[in-house]
Structures are given as structure tokens and as C-alpha cells.
C-alpha positions in Angstrom: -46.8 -62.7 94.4 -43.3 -61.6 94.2 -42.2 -64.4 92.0 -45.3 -63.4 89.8 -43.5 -59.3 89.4 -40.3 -61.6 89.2 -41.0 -63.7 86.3 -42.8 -60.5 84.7 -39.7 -58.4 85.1 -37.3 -60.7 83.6 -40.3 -61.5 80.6 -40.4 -58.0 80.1 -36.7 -57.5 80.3 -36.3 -60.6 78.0 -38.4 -58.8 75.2 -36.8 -55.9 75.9 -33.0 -57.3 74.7 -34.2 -59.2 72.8 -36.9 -56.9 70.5 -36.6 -53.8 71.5 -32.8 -52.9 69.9 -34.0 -54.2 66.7 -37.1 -52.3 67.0 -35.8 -49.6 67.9 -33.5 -49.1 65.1 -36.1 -50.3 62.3 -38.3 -47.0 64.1 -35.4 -44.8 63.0 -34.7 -46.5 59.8 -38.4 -45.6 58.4 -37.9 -42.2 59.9 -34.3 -41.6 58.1 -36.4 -43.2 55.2 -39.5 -40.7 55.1 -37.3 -37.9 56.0 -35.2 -38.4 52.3 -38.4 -39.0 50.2 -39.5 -36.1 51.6 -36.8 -33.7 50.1 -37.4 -35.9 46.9 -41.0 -35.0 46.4 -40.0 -31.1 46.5 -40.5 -29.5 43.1 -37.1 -28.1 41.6 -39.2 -25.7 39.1 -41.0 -24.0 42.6 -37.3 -23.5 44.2 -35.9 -21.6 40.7 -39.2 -19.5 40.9 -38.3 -19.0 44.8 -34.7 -17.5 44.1 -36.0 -15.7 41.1 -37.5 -13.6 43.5 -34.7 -12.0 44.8 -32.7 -11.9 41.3 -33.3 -7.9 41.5 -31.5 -7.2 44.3 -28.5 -9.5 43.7 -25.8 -8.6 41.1 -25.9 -8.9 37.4 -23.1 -11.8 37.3 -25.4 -13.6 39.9 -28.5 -12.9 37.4 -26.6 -14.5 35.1 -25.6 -17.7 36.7 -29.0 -18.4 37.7 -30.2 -18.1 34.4 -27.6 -20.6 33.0 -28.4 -22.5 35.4 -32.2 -22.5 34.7 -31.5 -22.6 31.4 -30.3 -25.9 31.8 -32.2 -27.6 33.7 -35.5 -26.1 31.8 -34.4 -27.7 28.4 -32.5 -31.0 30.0 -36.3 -31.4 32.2 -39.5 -32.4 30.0 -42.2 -30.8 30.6 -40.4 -27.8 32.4 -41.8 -25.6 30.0 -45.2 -26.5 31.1 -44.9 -26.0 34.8 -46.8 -24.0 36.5 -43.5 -22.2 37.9 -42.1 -21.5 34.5 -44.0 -18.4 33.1 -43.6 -16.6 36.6 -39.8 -17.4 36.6 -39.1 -16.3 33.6 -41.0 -12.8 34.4 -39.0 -12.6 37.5 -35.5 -13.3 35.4 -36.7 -10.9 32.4 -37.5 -7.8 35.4 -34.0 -8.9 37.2 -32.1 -8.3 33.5 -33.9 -4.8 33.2 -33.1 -3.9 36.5 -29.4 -3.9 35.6 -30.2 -2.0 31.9 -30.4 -5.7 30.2 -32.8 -7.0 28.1 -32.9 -11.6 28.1 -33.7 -12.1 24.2 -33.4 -15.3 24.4 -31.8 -18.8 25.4 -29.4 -19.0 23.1 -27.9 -16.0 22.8 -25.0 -15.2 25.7 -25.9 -11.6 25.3 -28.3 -10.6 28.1 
């Protein structure tokens, strides 16, 4: 009986150094792995309508980088136009601009 626990010890120890390192580490690599594609899948258009909220109580110069910066990822981005996020975000910057006695005319103009 004890050289049955014996030999079962030093199997299991065996498998142990021998598989359990490797699997081990390939358990963290797909968990590194599903952690990335998770930020991947998150959509950029819902994070600009997320800041826009606040655009009123930040500063004009801040209003005005987030808009450039919207600005260019909405006409660098196909289909950006479309997005469900776009209409509200664009509400959100056109309120933010009044706030501060602005009025956005449009993209292409630097004169908000």
C-alpha cells in the first residue's frame, strides 16, 4: 500500500513538472489574450459620446480639442456618420459651444 501512494506521488509530481508549467502559462496566455480583445471590441463612437457629456462643465479650449479631435476621427472613420453615437454627440458638442456664448457652424470652419 505505501508503494501504491508512492508511485502515485511521484506520477502526480511527474505530471506536475512536467505539464503543469506549460499549462499553467498557456492558462494565462488566453487570459492576457481575451483581456486585449476585449478593449478591442469597445466602440470609440460610444467613448466620444461619453466625454461629450461633460463638455459643459469643462473649458472652452477643452471644448475645442474634443471637437478637433472628433472631427477627425468622424471623417477619417466610415460609417461614423451613421452611428448610433453620432447625432447625440454632436448635440452634446453643439450645447457645450452655447454654453460658452459659441455657436459650432460647421466642420470646416475654425470659428466655433
Amino acid at each position: 500500500m505505501n508503494k501504491t501512494i508512492l508511485s502515485i506521488k511521484s506520477l502526480l509530481h511527474k505530471a506536475n513538472s512536467s505539464c503543469g508549467r506549460p499549462l499553467v502559462s498557456l492558462m494565462f496566455g488566453l487570459f492576457v489574450l481575451s483581456c486585449s480583445s476585449s478593449t478591442e471590441e469597445t466602440n470609440q463612437m460610444e467613448s466620444y459620446y461619453i466625454e461629450s457629456l461633460g463638455l459643459a462643465q469643462t473649458t472652452l479650449d477643452s471644448t475645442k480639442n474634443f471637437a478637433h479631435k472628433y472631427n477627425k476621427y468622424v471623417f477619417k472613420t466610415p460609417g461614423a456618420q451613421k452611428d448610433v453615437y453620432y447625432q447625440p454627440t454632436m448635440s452634446n458638442l453643439r450645447n457645450a459651444f452655447e454654453t460658452f456664448g459659441y455657436k459650432l457652424i460647421g466642420w470646416e470652419s475654425d470659428e466655433y
